[in-house]
DSSP file (Angstrom, degrees, kcal/mol; ACC not computed):
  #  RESIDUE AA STRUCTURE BP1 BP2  ACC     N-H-->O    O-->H-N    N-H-->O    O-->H-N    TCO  KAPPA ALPHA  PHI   PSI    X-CA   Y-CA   Z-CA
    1    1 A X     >        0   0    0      0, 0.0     4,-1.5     0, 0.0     3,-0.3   0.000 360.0 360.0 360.0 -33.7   -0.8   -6.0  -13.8
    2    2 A X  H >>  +     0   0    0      1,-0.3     4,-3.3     2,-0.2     3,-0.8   0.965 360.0  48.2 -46.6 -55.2   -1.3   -2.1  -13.4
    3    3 A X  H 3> S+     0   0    0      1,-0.2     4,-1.6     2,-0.2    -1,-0.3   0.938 108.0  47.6 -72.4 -35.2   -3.8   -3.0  -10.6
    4    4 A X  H 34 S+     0   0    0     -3,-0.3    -1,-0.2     1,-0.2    -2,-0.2   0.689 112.5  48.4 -85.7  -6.8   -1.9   -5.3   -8.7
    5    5 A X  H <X S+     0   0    0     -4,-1.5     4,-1.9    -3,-0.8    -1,-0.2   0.706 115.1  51.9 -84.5 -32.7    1.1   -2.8   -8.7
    6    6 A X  H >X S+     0   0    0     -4,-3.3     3,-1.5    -5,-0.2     4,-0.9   0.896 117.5  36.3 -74.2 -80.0   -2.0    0.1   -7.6
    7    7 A X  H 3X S+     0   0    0     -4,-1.6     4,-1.2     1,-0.3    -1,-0.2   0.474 115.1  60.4 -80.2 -16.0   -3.3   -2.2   -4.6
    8    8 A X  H 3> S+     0   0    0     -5,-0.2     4,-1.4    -4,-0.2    -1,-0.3   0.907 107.7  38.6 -75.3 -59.8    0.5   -3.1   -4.2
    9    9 A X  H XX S+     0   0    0     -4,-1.9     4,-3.7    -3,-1.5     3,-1.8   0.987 119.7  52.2 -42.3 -65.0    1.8    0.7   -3.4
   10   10 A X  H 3< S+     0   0    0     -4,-0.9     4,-0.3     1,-0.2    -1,-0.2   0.597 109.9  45.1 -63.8 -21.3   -1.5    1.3   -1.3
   11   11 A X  H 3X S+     0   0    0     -4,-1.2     4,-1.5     2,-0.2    -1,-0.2   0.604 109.8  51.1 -40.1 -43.4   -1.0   -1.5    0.7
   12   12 A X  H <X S+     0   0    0     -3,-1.8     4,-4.0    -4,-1.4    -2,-0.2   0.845 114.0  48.7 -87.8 -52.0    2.7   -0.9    1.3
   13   13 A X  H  X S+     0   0    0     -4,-3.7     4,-0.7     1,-0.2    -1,-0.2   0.904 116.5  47.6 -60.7 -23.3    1.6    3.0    2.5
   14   14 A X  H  > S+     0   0    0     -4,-0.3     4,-1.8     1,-0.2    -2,-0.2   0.866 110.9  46.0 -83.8 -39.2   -1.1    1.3    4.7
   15   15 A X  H  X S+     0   0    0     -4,-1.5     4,-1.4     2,-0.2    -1,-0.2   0.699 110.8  49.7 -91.2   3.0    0.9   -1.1    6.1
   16   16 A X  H  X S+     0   0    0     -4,-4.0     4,-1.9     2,-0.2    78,-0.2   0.686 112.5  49.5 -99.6   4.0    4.1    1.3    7.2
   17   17 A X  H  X S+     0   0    0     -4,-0.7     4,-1.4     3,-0.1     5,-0.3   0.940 107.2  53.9 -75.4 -67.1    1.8    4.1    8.9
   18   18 A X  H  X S+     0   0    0     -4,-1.8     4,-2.5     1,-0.3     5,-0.3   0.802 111.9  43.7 -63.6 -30.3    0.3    1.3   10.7
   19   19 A X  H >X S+     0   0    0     -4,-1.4     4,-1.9     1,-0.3     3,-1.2   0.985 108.5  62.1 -73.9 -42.5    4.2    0.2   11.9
   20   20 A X  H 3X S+     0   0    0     -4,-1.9     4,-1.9     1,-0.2     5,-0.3   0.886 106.5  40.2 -49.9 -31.9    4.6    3.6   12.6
   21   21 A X  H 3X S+     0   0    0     -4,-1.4     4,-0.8     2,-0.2    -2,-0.2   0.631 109.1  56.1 -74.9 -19.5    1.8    3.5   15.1
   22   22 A X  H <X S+     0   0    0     -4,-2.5     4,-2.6    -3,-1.2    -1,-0.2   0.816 110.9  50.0 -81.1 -32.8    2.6    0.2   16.7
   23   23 A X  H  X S+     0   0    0     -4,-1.9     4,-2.3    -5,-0.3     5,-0.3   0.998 115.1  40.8 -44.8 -68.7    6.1    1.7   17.4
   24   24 A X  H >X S+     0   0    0     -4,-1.9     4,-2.3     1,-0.2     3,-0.7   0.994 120.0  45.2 -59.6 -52.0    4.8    4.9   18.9
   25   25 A X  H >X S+     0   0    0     -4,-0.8     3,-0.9    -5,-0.3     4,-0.7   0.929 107.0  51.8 -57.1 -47.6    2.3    3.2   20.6
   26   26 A X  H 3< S+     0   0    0     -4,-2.6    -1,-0.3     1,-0.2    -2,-0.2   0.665 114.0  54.6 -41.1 -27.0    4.5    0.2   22.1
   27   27 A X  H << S+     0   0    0     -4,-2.3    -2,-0.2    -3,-0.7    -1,-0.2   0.577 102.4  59.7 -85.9 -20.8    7.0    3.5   23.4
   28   28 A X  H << S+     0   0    0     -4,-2.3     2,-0.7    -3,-0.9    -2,-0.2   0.857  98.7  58.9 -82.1 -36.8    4.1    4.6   24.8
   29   29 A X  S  < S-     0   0    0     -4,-0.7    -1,-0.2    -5,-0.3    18,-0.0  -0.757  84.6-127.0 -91.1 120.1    3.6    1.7   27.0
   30   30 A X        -     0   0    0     -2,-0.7     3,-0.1     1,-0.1    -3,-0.1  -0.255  31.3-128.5 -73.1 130.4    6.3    0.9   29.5
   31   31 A X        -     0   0    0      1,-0.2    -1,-0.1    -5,-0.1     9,-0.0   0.072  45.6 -52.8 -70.6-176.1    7.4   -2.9   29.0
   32   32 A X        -     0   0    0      1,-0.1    -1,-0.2     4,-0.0     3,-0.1  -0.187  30.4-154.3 -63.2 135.7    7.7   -5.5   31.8
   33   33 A X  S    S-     0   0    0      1,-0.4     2,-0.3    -3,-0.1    -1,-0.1   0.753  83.7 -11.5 -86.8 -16.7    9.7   -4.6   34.6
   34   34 A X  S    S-     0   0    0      2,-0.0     2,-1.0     0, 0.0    -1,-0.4  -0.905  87.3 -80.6-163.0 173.3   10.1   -8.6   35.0
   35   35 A X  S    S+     0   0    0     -2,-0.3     2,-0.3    -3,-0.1     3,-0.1  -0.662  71.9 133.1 -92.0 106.2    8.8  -11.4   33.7
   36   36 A X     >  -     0   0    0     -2,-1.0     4,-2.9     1,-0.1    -2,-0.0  -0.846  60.6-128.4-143.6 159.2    5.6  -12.0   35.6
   37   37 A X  H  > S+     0   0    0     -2,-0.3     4,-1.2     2,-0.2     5,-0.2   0.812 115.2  62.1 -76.9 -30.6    2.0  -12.9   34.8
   38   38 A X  H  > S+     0   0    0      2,-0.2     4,-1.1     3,-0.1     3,-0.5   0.927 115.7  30.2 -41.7 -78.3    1.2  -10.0   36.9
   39   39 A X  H >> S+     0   0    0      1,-0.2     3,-2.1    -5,-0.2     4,-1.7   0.950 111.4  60.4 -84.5 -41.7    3.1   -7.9   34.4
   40   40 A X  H 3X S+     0   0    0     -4,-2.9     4,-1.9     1,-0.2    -1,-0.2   0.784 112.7  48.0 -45.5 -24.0    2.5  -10.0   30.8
   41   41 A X  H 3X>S+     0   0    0     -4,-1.2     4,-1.8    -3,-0.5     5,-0.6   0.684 112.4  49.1 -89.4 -29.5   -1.5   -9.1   31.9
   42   42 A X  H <X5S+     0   0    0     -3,-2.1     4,-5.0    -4,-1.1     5,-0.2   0.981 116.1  39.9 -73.0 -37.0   -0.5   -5.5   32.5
   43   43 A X  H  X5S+     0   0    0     -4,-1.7     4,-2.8     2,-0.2     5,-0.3   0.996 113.1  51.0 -59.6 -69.9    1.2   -5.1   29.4
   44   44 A X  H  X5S+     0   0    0     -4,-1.9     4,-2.2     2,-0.2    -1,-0.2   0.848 113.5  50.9 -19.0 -73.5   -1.3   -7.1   27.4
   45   45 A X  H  X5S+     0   0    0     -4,-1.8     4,-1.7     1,-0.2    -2,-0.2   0.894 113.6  45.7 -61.8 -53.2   -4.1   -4.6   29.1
   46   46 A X  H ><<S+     0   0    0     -4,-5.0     3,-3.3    -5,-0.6     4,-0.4   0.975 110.8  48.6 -48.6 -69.5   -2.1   -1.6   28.1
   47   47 A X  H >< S+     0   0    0     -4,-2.8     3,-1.5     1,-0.3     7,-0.3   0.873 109.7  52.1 -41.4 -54.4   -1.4   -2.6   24.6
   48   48 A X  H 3< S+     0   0    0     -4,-2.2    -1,-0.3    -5,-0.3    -2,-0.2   0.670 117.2  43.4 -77.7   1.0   -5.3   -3.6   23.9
   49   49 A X  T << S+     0   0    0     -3,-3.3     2,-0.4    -4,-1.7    -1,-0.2   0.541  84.9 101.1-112.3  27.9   -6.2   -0.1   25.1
   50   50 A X    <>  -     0   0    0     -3,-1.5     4,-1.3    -4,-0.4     5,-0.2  -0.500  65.8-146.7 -95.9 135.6   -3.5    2.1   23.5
   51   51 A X  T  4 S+     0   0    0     -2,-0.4     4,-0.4     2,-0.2    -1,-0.2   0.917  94.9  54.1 -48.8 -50.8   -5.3    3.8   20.4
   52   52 A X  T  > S+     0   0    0      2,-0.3     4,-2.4     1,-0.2     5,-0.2   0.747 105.6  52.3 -72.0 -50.8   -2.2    3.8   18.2
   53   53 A X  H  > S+     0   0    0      1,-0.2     4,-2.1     2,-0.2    -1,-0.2   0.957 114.2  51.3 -56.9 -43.1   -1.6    0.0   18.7
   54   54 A X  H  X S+     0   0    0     -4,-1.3     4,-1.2    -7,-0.3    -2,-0.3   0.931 105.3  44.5 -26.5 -70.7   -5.0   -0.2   17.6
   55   55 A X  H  > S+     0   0    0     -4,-0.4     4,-0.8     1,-0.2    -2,-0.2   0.823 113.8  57.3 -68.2 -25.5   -5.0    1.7   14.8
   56   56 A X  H  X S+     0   0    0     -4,-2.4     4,-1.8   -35,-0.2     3,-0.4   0.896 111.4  43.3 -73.2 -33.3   -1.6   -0.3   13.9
   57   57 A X  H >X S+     0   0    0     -4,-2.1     2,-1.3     2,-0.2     4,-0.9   0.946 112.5  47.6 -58.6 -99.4   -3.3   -3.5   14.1
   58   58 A X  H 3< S+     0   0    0     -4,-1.2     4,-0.4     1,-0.2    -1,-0.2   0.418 115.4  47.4 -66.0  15.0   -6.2   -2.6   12.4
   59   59 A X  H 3X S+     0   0    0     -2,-1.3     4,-2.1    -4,-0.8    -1,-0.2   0.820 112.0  56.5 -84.2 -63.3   -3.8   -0.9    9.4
   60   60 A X  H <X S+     0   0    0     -4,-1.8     4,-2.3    -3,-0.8    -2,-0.2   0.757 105.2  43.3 -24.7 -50.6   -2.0   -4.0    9.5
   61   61 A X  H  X S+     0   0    0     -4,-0.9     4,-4.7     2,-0.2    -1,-0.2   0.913 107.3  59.5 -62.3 -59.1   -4.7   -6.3    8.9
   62   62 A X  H  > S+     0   0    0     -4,-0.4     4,-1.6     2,-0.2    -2,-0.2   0.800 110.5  47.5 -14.8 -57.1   -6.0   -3.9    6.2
   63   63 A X  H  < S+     0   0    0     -4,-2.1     5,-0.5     2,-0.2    -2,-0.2   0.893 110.2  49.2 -62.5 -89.5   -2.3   -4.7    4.6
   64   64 A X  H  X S+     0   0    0     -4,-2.3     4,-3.9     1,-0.2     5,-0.4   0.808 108.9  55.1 -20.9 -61.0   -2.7   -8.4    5.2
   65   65 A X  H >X S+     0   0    0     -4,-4.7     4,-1.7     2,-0.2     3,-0.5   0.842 110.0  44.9 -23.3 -81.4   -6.2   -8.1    3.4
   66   66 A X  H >X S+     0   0    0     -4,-1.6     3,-1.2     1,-0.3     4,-0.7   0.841 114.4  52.0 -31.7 -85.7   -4.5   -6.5    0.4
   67   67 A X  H 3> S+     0   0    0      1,-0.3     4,-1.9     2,-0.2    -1,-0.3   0.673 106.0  48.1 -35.1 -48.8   -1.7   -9.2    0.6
   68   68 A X  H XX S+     0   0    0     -4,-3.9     3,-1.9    -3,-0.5     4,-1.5   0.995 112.1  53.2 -49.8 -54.3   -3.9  -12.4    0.6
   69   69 A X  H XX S+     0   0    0     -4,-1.7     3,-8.3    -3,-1.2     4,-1.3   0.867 115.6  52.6 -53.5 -78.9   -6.1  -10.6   -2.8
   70   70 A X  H 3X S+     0   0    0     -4,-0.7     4,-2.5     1,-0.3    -1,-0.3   0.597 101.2  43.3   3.0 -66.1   -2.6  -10.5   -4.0
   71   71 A X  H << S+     0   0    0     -4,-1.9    -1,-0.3    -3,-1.9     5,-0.3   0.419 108.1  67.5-106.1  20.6   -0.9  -13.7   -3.9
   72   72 A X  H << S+     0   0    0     -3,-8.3    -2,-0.2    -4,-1.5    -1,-0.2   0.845 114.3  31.4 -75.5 -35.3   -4.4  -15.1   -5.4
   73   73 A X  H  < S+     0   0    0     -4,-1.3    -2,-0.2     2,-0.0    -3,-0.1   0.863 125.0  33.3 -69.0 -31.5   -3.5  -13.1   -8.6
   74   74 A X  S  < S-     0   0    0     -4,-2.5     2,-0.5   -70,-0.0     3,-0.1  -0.336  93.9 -83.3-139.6 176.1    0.1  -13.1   -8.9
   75   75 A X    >>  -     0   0    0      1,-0.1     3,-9.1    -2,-0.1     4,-0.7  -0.940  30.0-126.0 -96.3 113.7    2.9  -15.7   -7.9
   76   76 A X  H 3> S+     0   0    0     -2,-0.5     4,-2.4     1,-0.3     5,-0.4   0.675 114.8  63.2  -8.1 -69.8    4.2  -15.8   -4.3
   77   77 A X  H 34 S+     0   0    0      1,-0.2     4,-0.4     2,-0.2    -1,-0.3   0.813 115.5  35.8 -63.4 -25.7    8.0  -15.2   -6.1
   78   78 A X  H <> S+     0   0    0     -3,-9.1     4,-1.7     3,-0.1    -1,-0.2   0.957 118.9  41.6 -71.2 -52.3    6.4  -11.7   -7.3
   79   79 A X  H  X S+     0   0    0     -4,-0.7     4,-1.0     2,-0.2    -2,-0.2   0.806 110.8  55.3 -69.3 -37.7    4.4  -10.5   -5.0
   80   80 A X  H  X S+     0   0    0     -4,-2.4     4,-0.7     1,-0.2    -1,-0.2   0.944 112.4  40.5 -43.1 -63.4    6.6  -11.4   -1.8
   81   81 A X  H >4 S+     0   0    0     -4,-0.4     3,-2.6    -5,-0.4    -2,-0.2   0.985 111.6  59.9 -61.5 -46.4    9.8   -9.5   -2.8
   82   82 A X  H >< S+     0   0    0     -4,-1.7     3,-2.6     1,-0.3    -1,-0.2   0.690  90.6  69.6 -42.6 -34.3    7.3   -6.6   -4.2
   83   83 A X  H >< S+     0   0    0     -4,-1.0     3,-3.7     1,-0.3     4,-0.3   0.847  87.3  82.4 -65.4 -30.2    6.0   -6.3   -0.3
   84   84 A X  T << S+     0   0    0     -3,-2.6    -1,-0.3    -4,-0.7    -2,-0.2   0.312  72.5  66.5 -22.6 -25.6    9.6   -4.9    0.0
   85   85 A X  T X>  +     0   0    0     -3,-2.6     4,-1.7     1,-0.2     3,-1.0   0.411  68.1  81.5 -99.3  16.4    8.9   -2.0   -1.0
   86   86 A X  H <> S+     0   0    0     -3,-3.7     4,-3.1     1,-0.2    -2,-0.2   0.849  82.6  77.9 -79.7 -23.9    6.8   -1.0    1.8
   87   87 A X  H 3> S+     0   0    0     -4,-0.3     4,-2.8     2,-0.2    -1,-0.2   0.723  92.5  54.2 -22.6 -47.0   10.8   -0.3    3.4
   88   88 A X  H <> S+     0   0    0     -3,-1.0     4,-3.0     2,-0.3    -1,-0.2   0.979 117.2  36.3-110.3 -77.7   10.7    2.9    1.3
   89   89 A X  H  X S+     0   0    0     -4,-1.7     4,-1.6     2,-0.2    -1,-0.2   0.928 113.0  55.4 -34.5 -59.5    7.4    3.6    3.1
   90   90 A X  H >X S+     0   0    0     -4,-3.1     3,-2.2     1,-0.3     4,-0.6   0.877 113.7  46.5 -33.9 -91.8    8.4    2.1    6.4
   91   91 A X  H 3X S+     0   0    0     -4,-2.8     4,-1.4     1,-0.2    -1,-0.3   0.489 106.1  50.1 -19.9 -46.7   11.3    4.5    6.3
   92   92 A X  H 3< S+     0   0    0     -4,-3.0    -1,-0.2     2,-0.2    -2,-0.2   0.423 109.7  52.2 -91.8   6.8   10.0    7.3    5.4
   93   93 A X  H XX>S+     0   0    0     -3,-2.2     4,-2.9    -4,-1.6     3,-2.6   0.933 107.3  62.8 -95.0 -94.0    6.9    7.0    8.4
   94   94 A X  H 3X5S+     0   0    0     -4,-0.6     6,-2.8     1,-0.3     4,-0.9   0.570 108.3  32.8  36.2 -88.8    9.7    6.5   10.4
   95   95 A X  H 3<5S+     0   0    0     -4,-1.4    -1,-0.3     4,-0.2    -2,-0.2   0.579 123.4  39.9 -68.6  -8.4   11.0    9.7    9.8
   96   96 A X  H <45S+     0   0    0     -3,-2.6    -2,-0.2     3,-0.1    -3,-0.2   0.581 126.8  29.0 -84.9 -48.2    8.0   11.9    9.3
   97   97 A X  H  <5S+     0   0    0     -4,-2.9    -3,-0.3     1,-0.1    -2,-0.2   0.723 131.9  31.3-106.2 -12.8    5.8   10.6   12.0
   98   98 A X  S  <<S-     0   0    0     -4,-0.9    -4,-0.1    -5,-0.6    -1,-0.1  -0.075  98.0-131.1-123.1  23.5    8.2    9.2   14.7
   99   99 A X        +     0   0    0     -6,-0.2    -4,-0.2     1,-0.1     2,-0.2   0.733  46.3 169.0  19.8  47.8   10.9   12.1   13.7
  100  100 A X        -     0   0    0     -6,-2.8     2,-1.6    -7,-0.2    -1,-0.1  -0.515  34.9-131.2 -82.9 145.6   13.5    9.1   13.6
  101  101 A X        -     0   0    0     -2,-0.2    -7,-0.0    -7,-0.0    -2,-0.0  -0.414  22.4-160.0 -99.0  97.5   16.8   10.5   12.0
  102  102 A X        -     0   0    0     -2,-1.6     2,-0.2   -11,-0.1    -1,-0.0  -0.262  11.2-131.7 -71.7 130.8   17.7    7.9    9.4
  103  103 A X     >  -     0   0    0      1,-0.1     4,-3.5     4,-0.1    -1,-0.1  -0.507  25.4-108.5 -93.9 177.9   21.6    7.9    8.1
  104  104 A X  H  > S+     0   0    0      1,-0.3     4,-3.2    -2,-0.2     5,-0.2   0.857 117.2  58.9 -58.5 -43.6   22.7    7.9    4.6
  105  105 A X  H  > S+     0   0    0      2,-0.2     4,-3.2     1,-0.2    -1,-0.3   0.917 110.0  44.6 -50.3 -45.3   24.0    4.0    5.0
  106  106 A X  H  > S+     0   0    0      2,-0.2     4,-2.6     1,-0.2    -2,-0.2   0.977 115.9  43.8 -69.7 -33.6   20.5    3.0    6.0
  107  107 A X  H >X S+     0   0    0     -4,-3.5     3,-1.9     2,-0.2     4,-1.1   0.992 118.7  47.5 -57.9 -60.6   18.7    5.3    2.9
  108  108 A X  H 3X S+     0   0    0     -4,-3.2     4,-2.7     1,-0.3    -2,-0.2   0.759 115.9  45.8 -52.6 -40.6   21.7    3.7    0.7
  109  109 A X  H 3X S+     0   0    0     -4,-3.2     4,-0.7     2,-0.2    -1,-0.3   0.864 111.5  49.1 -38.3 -65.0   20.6    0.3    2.4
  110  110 A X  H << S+     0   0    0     -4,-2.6     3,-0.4    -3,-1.9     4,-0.3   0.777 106.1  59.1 -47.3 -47.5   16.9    0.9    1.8
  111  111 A X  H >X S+     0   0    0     -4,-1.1     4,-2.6     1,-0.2     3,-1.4   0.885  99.9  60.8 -57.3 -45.3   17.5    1.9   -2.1
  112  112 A X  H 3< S+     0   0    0     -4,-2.7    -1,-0.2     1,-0.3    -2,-0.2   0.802 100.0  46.3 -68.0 -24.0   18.9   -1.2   -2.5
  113  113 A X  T 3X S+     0   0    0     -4,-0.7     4,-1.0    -3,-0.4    -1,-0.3   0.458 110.4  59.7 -65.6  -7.1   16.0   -3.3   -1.7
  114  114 A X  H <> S+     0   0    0     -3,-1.4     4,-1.7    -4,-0.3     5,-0.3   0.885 104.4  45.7 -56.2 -65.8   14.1   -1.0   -3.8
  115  115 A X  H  < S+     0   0    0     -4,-2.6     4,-0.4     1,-0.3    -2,-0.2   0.440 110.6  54.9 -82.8  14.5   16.1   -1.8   -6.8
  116  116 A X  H  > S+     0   0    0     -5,-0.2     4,-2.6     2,-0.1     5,-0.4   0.587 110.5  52.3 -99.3 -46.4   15.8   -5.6   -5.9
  117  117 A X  H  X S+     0   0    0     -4,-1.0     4,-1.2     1,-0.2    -2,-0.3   0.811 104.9  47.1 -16.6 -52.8   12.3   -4.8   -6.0
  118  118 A X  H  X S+     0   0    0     -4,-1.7     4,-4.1     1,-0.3     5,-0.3   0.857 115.2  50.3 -97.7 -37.9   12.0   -3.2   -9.3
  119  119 A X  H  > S+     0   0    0     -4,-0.4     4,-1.7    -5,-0.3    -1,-0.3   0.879 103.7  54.0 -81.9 -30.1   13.9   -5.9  -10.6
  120  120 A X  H  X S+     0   0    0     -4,-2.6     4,-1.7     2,-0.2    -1,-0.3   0.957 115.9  44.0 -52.1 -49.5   11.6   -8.5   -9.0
  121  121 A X  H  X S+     0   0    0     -4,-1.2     4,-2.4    -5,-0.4    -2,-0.2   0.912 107.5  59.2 -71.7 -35.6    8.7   -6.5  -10.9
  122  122 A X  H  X S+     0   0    0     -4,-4.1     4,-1.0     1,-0.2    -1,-0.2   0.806 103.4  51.6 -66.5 -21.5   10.7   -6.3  -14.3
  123  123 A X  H  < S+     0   0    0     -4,-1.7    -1,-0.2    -5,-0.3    -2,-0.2   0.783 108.6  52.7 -92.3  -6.7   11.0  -10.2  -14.6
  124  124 A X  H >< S+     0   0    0     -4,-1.7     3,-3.4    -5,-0.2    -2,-0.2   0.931 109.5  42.8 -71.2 -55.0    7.5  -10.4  -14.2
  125  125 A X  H 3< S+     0   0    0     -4,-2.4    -2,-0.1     1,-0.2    -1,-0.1   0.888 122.3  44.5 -50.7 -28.5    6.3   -7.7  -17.2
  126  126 A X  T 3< S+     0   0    0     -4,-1.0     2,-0.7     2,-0.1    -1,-0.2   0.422  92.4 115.9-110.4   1.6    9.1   -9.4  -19.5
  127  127 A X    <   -     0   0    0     -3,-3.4     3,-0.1    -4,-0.1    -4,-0.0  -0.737  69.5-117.3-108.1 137.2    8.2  -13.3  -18.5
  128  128 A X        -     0   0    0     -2,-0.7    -1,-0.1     1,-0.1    -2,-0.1  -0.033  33.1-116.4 -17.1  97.6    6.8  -15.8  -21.1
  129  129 A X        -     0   0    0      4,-0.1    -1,-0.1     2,-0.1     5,-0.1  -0.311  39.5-100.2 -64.9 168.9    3.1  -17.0  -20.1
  130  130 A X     >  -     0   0    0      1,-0.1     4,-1.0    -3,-0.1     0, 0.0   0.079  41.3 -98.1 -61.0-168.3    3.2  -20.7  -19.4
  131  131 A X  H  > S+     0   0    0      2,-0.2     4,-1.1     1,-0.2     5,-0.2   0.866 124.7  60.5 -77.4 -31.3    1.8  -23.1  -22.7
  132  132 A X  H  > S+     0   0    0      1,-0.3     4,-1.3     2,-0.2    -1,-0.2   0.767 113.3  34.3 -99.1 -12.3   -1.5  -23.3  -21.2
  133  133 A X  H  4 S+     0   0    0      1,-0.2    -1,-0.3     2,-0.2     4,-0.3   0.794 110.5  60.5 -84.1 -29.3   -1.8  -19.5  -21.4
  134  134 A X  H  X S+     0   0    0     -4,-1.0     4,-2.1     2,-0.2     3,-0.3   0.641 108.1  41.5 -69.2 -48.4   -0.1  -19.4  -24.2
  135  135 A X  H  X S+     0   0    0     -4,-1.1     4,-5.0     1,-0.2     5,-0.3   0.950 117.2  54.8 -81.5 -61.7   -3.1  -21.9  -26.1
  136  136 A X  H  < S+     0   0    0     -4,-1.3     4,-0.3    -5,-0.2    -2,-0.2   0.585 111.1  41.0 -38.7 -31.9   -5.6  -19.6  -24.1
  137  137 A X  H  > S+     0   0    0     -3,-0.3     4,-3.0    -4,-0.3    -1,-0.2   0.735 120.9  45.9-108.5 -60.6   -4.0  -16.2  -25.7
  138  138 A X  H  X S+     0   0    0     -4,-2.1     4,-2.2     1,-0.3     5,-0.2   0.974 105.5  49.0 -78.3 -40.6   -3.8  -17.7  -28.8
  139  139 A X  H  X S+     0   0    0     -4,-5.0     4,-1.5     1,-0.2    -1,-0.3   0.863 115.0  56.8 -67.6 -20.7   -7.3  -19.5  -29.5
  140  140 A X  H  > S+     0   0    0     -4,-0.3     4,-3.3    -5,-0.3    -1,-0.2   0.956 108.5  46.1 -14.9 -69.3   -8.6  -15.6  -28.2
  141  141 A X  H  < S+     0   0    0     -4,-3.0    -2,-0.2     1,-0.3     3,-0.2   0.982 111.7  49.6 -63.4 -56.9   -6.5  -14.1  -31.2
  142  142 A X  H >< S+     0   0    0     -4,-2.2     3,-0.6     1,-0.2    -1,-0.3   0.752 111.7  47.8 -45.0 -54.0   -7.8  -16.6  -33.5
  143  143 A X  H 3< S+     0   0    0     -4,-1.5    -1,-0.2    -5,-0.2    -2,-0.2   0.843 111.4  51.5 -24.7 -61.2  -11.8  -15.9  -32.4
  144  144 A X  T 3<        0   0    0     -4,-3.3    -1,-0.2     1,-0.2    -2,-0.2   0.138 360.0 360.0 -92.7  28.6  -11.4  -12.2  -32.7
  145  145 A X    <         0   0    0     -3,-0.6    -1,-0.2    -5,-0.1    -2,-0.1   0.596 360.0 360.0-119.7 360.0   -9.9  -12.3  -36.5
């Protein structure tokens, strides 16, 4: 479980740099001044040459990577809420690289999806394998005595 909690963290830091850079980089490009094809194609053209939407894509994806390995080991109802903590991250890119000023409501906000996190992580470490893991576990112990 240690490893899917490491690739979990590194994931979560990979994918809130990359939202920091699709932010900055989406501010970089000025949106549609109306709704045209004319402008959806400018926008579009901007966006696939801005560096920083770039590098957020390809951070994103990176993330996604992570996430598929993930919910092959683990069960969706862990792994999901877990992704949750990339907020922490999110937030704190957010205020380091896009020098956003975050209030005390929003940290207080943030914390709490942390600590539904932790608690998402605690019923995994403390739950019961199913029987058929359980047979698996045991005919192990039984081998090795």
């Amino acid at each position: 479980m240690l490893k899917i909690f490491i690739i979990l963290i590194v994931a979560a830091v990979v994918e809130s740099i990359g939202v920091a850079f699709l932010s900055a980089g989406l501010k970089q490009i000025n949106g549609p001044s109306e709704i045209s094809a004319a402008q959806v194609l400018r926008v579009v053209r901007d966006g696939a040459t801005n560096g920083k939407i770039l590098l957020g894509v390809a951070l994103e994806a990176m993330f996604f990577g992570a996430l598929l390995y993930m919910l092959s080991q683990r069960d969706v109802s862990f792994v999901w809420p877990l992704t949750s903590l990339g907020f922490i991250f999110t937030t704190l890119a957010a205020h380091f690289i896009l020098n956003e000023k975050i209030s005390p409501a929003r940290w207080v906000g943030v914390l709490l999806i942390a600590l539904g996190a932790g608690l998402t992580g605690y019923t995994e470490a403390v739950k019961k394998p199913a029987p058929a893991q359980q047979a698996a576990v045991d005919s192990t112990a039984l081998r090795s005595e």
